[in-house]
mmCIF file of the N, C-alpha and C atoms, coordinates in Angstrom:
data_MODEL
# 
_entry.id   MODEL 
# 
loop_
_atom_site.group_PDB 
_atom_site.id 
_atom_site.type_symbol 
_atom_site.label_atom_id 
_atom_site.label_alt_id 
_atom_site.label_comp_id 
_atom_site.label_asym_id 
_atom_site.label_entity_id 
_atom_site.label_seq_id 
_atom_site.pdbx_PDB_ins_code 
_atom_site.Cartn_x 
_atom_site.Cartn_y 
_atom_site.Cartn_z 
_atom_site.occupancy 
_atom_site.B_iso_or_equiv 
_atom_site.pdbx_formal_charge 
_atom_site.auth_seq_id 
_atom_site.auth_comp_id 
_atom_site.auth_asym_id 
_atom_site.auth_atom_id 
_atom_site.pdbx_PDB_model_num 
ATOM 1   N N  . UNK A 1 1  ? -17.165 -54.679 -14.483 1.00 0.00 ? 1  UNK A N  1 
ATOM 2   C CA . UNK A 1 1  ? -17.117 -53.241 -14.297 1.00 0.00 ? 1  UNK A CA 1 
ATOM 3   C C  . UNK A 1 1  ? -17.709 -52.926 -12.926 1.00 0.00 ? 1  UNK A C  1 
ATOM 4   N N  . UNK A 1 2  ? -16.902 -52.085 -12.062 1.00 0.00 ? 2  UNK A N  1 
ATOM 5   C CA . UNK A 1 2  ? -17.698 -51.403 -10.800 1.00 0.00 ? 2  UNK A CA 1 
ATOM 6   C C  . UNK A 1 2  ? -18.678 -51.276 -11.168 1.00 0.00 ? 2  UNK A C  1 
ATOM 7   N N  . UNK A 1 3  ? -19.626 -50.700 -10.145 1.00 0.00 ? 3  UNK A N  1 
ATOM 8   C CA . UNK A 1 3  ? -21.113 -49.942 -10.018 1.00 0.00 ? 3  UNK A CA 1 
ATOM 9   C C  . UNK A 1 3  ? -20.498 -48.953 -9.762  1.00 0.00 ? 3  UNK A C  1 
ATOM 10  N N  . UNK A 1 4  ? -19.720 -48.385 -9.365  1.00 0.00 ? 4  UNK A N  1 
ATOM 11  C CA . UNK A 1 4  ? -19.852 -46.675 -9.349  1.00 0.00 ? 4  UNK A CA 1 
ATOM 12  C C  . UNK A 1 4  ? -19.340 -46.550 -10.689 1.00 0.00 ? 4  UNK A C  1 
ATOM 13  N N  . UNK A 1 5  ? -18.477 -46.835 -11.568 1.00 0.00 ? 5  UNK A N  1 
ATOM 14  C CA . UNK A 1 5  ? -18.058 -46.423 -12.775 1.00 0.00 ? 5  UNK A CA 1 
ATOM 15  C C  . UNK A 1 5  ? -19.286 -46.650 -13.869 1.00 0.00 ? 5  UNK A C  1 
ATOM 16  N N  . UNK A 1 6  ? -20.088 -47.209 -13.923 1.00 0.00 ? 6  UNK A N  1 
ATOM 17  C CA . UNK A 1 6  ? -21.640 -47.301 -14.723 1.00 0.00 ? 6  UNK A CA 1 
ATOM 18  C C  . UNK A 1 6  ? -22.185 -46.441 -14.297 1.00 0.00 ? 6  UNK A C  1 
ATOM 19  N N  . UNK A 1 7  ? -22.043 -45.828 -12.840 1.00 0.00 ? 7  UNK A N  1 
ATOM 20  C CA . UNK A 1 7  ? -23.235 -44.492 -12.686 1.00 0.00 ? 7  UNK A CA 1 
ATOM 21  C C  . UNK A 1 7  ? -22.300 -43.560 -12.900 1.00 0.00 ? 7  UNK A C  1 
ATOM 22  N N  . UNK A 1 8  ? -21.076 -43.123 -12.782 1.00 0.00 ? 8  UNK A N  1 
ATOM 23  C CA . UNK A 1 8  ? -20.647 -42.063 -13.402 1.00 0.00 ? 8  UNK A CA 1 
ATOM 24  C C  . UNK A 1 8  ? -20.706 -42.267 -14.904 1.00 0.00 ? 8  UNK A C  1 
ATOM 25  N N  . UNK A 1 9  ? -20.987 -42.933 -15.417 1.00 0.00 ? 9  UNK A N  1 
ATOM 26  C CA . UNK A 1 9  ? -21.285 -42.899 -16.801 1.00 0.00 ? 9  UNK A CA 1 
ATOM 27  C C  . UNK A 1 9  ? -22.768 -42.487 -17.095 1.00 0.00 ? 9  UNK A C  1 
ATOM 28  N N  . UNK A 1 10 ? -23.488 -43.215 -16.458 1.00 0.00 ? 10 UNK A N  1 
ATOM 29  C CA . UNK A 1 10 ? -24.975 -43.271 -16.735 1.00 0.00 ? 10 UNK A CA 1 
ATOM 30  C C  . UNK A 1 10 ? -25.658 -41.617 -16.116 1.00 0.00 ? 10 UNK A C  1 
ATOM 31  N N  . UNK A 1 11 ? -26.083 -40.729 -16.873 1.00 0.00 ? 11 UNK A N  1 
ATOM 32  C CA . UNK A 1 11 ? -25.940 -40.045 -16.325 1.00 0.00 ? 11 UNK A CA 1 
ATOM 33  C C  . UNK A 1 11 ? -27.841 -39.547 -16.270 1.00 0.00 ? 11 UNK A C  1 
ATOM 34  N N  . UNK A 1 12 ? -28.642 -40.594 -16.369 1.00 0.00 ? 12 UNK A N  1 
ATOM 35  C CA . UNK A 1 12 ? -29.942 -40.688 -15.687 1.00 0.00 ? 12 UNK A CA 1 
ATOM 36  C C  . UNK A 1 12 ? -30.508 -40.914 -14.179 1.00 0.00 ? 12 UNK A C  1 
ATOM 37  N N  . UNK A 1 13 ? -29.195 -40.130 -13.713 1.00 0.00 ? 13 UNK A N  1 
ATOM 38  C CA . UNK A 1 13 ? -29.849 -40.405 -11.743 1.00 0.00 ? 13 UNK A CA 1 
ATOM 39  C C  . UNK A 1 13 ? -29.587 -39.131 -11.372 1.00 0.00 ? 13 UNK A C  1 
ATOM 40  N N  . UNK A 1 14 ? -30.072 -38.988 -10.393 1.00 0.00 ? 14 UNK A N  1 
ATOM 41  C CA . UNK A 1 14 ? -29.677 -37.497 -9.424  1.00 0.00 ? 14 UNK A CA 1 
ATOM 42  C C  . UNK A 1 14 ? -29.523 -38.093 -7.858  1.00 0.00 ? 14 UNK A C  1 
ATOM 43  N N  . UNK A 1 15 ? -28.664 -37.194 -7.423  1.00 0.00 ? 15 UNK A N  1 
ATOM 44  C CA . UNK A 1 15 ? -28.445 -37.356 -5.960  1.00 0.00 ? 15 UNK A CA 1 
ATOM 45  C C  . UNK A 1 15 ? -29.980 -37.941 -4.851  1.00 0.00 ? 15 UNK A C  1 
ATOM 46  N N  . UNK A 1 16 ? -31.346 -37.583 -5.005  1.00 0.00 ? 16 UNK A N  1 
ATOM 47  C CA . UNK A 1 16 ? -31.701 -37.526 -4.694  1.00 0.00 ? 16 UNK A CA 1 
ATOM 48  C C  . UNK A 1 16 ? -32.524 -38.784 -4.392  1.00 0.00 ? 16 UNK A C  1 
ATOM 49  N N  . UNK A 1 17 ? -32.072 -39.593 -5.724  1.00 0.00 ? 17 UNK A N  1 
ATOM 50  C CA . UNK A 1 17 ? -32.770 -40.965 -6.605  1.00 0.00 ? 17 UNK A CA 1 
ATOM 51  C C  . UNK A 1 17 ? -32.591 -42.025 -5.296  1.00 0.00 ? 17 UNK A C  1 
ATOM 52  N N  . UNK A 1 18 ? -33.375 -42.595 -5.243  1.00 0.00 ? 18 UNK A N  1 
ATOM 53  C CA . UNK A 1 18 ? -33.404 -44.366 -4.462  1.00 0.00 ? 18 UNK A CA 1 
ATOM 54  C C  . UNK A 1 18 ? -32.933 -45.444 -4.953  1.00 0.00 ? 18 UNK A C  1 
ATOM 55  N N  . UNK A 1 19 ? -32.252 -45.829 -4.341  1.00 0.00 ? 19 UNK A N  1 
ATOM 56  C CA . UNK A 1 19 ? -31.510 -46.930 -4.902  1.00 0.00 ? 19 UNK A CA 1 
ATOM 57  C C  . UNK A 1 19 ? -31.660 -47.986 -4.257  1.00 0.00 ? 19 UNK A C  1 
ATOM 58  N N  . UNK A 1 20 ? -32.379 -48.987 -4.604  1.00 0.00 ? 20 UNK A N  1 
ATOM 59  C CA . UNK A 1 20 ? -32.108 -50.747 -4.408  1.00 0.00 ? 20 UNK A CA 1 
ATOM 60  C C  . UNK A 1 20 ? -31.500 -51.429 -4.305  1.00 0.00 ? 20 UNK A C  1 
ATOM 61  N N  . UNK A 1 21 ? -30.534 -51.962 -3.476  1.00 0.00 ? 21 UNK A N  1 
ATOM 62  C CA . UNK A 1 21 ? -29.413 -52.179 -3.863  1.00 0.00 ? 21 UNK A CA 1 
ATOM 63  C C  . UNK A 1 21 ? -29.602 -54.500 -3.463  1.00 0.00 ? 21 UNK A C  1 
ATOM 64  N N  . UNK A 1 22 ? -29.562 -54.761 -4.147  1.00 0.00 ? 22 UNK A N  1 
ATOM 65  C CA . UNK A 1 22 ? -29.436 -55.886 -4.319  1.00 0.00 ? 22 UNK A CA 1 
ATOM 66  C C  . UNK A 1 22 ? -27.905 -56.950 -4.609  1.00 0.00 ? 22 UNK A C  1 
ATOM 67  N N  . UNK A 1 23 ? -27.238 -57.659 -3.521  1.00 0.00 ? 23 UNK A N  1 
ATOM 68  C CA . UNK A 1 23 ? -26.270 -58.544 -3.314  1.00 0.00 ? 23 UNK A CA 1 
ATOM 69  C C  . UNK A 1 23 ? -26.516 -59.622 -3.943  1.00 0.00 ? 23 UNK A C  1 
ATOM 70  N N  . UNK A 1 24 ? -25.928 -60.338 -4.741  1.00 0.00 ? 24 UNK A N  1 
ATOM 71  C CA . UNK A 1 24 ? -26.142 -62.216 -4.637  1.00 0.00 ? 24 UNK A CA 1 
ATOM 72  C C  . UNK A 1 24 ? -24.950 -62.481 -5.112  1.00 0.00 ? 24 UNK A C  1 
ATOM 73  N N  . UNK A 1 25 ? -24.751 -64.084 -4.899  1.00 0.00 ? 25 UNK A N  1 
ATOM 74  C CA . UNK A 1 25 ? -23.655 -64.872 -5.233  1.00 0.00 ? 25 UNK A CA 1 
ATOM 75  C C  . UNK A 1 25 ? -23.915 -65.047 -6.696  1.00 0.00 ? 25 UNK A C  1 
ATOM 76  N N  . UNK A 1 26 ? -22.416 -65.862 -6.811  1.00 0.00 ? 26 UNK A N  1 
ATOM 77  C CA . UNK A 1 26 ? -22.194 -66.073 -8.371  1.00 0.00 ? 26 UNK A CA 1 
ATOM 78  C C  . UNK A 1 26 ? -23.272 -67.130 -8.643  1.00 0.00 ? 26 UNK A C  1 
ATOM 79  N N  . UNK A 1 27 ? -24.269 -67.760 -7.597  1.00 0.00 ? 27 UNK A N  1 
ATOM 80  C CA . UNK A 1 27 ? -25.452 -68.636 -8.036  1.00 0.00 ? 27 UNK A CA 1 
ATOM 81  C C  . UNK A 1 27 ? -26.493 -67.683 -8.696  1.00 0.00 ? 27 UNK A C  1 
ATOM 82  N N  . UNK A 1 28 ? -26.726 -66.860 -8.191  1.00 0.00 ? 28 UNK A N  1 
ATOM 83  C CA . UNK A 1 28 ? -27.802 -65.825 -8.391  1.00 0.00 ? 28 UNK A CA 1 
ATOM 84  C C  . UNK A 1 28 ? -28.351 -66.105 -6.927  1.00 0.00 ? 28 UNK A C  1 
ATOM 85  N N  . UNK A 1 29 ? -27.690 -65.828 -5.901  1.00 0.00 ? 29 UNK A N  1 
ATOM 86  C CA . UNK A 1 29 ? -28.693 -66.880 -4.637  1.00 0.00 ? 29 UNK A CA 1 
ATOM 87  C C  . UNK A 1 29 ? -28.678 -65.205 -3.889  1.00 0.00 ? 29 UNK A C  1 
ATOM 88  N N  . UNK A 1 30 ? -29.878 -64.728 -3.703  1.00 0.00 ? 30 UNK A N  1 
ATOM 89  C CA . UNK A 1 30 ? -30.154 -63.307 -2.610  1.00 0.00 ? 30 UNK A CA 1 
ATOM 90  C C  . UNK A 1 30 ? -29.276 -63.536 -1.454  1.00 0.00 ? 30 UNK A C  1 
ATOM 91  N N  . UNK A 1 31 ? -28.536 -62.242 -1.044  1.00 0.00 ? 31 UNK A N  1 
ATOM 92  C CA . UNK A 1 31 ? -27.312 -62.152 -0.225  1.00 0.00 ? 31 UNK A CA 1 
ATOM 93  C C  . UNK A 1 31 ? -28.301 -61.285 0.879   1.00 0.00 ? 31 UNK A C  1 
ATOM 94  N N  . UNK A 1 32 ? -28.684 -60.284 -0.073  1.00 0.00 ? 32 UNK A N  1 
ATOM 95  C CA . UNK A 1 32 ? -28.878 -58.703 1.097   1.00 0.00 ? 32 UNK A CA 1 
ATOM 96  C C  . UNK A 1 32 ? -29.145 -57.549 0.305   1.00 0.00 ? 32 UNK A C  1 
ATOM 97  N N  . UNK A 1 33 ? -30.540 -56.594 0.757   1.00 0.00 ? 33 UNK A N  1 
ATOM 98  C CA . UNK A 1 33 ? -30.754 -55.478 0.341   1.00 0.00 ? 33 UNK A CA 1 
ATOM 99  C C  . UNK A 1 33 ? -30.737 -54.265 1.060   1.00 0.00 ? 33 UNK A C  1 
ATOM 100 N N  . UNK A 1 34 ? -30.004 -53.545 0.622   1.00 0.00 ? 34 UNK A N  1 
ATOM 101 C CA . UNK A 1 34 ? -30.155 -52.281 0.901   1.00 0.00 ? 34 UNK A CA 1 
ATOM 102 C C  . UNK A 1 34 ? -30.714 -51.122 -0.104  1.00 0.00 ? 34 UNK A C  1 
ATOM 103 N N  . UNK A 1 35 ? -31.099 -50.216 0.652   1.00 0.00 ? 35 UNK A N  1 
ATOM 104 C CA . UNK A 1 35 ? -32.092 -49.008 0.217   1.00 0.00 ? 35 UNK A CA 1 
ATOM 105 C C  . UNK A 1 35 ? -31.003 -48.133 0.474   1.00 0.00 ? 35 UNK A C  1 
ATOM 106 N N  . UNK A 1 36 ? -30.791 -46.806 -0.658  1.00 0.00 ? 36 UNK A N  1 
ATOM 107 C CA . UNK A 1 36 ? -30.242 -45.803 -0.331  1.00 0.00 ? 36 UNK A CA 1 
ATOM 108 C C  . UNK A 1 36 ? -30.342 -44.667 -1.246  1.00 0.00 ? 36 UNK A C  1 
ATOM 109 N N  . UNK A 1 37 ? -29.290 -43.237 -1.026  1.00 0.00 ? 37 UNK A N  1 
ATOM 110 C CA . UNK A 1 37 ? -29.856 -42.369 -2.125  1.00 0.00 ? 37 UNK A CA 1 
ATOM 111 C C  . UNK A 1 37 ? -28.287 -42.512 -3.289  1.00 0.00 ? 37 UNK A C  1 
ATOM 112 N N  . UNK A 1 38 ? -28.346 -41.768 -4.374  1.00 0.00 ? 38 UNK A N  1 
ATOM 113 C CA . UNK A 1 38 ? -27.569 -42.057 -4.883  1.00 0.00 ? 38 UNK A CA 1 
ATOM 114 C C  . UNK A 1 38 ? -26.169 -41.739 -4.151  1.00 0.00 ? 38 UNK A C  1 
ATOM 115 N N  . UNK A 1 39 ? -26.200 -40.738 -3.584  1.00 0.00 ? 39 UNK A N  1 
ATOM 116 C CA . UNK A 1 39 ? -24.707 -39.918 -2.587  1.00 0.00 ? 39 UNK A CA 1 
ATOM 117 C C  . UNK A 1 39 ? -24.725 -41.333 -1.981  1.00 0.00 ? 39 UNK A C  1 
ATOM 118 N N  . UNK A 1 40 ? -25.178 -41.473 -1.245  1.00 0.00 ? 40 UNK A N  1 
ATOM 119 C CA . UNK A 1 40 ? -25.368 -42.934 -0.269  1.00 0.00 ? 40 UNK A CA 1 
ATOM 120 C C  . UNK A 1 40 ? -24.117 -43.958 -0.636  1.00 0.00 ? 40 UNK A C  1 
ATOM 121 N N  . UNK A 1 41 ? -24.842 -44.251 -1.866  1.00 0.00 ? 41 UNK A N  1 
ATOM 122 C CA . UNK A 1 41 ? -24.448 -45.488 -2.672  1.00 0.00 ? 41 UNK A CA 1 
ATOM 123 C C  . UNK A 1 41 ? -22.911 -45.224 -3.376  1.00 0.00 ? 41 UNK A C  1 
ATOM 124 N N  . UNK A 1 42 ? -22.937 -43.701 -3.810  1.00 0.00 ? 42 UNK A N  1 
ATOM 125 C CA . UNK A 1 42 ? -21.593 -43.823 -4.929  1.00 0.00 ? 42 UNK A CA 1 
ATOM 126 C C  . UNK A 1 42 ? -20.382 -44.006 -3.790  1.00 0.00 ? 42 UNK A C  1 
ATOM 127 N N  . UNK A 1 43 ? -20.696 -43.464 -1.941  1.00 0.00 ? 43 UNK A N  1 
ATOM 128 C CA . UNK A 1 43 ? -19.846 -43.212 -0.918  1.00 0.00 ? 43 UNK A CA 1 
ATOM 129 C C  . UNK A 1 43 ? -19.617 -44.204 -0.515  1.00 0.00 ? 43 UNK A C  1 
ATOM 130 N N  . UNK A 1 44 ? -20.439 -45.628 -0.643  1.00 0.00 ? 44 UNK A N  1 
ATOM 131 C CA . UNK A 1 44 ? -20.613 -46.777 -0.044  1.00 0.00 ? 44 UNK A CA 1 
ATOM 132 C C  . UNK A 1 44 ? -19.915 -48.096 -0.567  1.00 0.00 ? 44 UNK A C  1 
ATOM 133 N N  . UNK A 1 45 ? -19.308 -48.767 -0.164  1.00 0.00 ? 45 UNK A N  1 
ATOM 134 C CA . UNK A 1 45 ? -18.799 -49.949 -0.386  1.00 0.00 ? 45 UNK A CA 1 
ATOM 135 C C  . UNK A 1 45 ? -19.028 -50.929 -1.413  1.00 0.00 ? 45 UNK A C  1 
ATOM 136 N N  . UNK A 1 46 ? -20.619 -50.636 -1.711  1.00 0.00 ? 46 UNK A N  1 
ATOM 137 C CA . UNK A 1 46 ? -21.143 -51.039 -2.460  1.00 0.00 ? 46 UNK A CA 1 
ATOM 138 C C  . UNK A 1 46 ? -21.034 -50.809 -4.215  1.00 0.00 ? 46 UNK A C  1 
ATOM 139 N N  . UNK A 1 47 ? -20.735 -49.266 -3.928  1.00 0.00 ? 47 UNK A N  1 
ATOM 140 C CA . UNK A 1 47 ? -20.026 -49.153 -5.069  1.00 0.00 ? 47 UNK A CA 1 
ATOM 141 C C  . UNK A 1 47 ? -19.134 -49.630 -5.593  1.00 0.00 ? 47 UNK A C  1 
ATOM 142 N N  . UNK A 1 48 ? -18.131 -50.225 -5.165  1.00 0.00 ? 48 UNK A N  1 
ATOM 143 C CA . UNK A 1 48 ? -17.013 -50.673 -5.404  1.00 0.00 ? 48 UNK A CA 1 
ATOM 144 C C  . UNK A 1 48 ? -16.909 -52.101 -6.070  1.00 0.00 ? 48 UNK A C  1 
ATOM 145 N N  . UNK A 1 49 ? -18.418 -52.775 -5.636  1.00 0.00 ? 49 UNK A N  1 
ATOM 146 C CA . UNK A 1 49 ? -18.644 -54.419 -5.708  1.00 0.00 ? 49 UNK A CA 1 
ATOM 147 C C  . UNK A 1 49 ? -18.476 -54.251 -7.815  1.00 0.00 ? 49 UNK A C  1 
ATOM 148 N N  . UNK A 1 50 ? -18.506 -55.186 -8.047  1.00 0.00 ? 50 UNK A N  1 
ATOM 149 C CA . UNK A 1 50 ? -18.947 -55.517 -9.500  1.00 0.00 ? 50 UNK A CA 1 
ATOM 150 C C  . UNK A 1 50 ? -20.165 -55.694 -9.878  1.00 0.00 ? 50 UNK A C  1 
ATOM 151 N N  . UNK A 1 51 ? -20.653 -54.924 -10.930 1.00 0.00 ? 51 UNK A N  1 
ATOM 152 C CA . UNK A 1 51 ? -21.962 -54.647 -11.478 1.00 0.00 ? 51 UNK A CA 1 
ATOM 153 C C  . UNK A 1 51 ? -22.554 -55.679 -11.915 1.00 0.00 ? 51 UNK A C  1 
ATOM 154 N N  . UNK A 1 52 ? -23.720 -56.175 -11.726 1.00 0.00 ? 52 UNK A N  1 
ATOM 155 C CA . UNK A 1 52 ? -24.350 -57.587 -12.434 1.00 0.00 ? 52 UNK A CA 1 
ATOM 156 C C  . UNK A 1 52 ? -25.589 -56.847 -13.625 1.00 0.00 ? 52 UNK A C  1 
ATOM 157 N N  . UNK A 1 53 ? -26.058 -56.291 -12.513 1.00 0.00 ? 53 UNK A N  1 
ATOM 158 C CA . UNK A 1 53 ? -27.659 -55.401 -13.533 1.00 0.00 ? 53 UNK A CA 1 
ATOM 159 C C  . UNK A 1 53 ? -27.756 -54.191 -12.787 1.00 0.00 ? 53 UNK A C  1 
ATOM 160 N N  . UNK A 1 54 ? -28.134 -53.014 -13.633 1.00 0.00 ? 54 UNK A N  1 
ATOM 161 C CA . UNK A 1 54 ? -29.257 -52.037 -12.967 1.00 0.00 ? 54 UNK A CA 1 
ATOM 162 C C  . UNK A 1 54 ? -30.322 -51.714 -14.071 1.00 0.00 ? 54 UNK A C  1 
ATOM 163 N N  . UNK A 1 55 ? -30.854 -50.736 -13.298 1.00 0.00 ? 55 UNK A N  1 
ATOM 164 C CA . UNK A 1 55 ? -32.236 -50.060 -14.135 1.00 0.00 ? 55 UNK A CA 1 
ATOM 165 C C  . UNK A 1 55 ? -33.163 -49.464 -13.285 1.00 0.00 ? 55 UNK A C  1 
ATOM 166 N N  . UNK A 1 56 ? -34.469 -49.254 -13.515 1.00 0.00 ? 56 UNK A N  1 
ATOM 167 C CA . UNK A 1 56 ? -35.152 -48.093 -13.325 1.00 0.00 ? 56 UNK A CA 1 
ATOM 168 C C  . UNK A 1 56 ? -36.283 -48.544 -12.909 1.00 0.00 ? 56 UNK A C  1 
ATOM 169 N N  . UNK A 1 57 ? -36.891 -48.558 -11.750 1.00 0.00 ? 57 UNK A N  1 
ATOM 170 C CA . UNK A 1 57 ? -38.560 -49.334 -11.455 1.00 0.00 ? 57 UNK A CA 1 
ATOM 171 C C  . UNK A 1 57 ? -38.947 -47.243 -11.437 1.00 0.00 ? 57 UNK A C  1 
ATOM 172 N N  . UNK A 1 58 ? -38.330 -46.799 -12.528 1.00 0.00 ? 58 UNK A N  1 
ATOM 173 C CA . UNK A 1 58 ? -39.564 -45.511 -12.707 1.00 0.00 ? 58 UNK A CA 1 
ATOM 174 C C  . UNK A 1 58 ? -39.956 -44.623 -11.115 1.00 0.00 ? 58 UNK A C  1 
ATOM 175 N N  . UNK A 1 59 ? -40.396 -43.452 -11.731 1.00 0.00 ? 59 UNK A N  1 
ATOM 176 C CA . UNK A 1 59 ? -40.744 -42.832 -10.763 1.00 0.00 ? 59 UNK A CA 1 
ATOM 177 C C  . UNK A 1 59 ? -41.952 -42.567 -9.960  1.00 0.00 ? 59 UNK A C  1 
ATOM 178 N N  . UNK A 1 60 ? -41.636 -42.727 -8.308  1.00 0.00 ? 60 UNK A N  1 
ATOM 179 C CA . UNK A 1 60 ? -43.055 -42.883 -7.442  1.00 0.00 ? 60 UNK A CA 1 
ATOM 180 C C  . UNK A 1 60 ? -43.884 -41.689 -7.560  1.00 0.00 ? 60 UNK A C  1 
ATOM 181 N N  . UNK A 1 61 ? -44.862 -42.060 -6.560  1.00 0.00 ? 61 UNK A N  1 
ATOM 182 C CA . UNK A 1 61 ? -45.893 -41.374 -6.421  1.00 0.00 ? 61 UNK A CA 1 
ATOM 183 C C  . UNK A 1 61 ? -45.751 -39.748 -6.075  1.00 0.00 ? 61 UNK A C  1 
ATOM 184 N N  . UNK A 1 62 ? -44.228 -40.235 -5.301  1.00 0.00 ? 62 UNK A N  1 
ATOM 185 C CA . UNK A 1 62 ? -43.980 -39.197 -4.644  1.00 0.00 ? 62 UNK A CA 1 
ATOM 186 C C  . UNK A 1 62 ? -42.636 -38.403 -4.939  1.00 0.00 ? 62 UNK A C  1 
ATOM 187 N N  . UNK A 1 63 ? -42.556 -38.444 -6.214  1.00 0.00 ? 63 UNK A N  1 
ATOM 188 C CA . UNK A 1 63 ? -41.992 -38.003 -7.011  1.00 0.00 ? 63 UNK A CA 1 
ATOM 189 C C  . UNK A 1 63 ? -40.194 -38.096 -7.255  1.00 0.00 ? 63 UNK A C  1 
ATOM 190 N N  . UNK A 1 64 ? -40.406 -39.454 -6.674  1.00 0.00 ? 64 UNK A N  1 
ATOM 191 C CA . UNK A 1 64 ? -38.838 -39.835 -6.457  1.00 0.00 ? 64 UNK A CA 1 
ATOM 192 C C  . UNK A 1 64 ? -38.538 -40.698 -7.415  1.00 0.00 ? 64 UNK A C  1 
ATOM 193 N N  . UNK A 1 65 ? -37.310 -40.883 -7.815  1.00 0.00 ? 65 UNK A N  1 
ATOM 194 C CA . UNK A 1 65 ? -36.979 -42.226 -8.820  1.00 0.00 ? 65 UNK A CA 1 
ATOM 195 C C  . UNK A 1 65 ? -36.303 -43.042 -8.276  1.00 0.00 ? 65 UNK A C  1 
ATOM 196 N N  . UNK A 1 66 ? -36.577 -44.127 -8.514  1.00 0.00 ? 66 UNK A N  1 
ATOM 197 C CA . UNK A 1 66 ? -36.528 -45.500 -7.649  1.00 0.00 ? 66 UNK A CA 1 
ATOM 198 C C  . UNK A 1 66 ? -35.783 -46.356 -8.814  1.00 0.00 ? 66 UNK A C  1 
ATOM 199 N N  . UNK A 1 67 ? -34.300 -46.541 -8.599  1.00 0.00 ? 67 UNK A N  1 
ATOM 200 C CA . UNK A 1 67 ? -33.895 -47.566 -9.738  1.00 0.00 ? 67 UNK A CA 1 
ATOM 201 C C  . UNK A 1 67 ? -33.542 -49.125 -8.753  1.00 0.00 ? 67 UNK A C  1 
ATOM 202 N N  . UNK A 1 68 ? -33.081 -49.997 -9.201  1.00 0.00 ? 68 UNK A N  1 
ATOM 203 C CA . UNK A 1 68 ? -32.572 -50.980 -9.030  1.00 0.00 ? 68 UNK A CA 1 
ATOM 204 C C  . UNK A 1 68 ? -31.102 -51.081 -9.259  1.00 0.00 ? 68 UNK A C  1 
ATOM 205 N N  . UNK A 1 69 ? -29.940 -51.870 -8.717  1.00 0.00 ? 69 UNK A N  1 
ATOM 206 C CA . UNK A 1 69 ? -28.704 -52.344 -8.465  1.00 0.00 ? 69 UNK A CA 1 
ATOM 207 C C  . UNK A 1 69 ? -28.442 -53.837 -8.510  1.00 0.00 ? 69 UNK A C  1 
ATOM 208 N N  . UNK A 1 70 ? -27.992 -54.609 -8.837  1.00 0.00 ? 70 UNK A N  1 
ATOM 209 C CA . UNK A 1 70 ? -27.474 -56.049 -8.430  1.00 0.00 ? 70 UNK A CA 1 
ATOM 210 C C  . UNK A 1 70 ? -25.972 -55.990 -8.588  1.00 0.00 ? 70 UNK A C  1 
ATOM 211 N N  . UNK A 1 71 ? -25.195 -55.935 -7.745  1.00 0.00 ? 71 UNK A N  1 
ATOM 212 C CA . UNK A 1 71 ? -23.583 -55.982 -7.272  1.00 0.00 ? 71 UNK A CA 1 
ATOM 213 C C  . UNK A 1 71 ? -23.315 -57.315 -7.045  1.00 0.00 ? 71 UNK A C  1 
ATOM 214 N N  . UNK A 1 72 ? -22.320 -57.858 -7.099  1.00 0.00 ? 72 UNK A N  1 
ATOM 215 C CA . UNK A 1 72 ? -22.177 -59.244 -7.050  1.00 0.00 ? 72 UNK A CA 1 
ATOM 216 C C  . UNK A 1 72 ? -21.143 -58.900 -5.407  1.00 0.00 ? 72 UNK A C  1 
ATOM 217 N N  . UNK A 1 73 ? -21.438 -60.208 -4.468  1.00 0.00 ? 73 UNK A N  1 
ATOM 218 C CA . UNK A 1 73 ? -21.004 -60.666 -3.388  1.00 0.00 ? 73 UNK A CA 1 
ATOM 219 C C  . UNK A 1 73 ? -19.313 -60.754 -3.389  1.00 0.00 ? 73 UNK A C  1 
ATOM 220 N N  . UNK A 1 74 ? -18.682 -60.395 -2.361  1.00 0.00 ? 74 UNK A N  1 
ATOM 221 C CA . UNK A 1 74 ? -17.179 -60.319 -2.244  1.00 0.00 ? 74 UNK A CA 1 
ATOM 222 C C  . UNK A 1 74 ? -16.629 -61.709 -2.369  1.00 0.00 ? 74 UNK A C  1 
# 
């Protein structure tokens, strides 16, 4: 399944949210991270990759919510 079709489903984020965005190969081997907001991400290429994991490292100090992404590598 895409990553953008899980967040149009998932409907626990707001535009405003941080996103983690975490790459790896079909090893599990770290590719590349990017940081972004959700607009960012649903506009981004990244969306498009295939979903491995997400979730929620909860909200900061500073009153932002900070989830996690893992997209799998092209």
């Amino acid at each position: 399944m895409k990553a953008k079709d899980v967040l149009n489903i998932w409907t626990g984020w707001d535009s405003p949210d941080i996103f983690e965005v975490h790459e790896t190969a079909p090893n599990s081997r770290f590719i590349s991270r990017h940081d972004m907001t959700g607009v960012e991400f649903m506009e981004s290429p990244w969306a498009e990759r295939n979903l491995k994991r997400f979730g929620s490292h909860g909200k900061g100090a500073d009153g932002v919510w900070r989830h996690y992404i893992e997209v799998a590598a092209k």
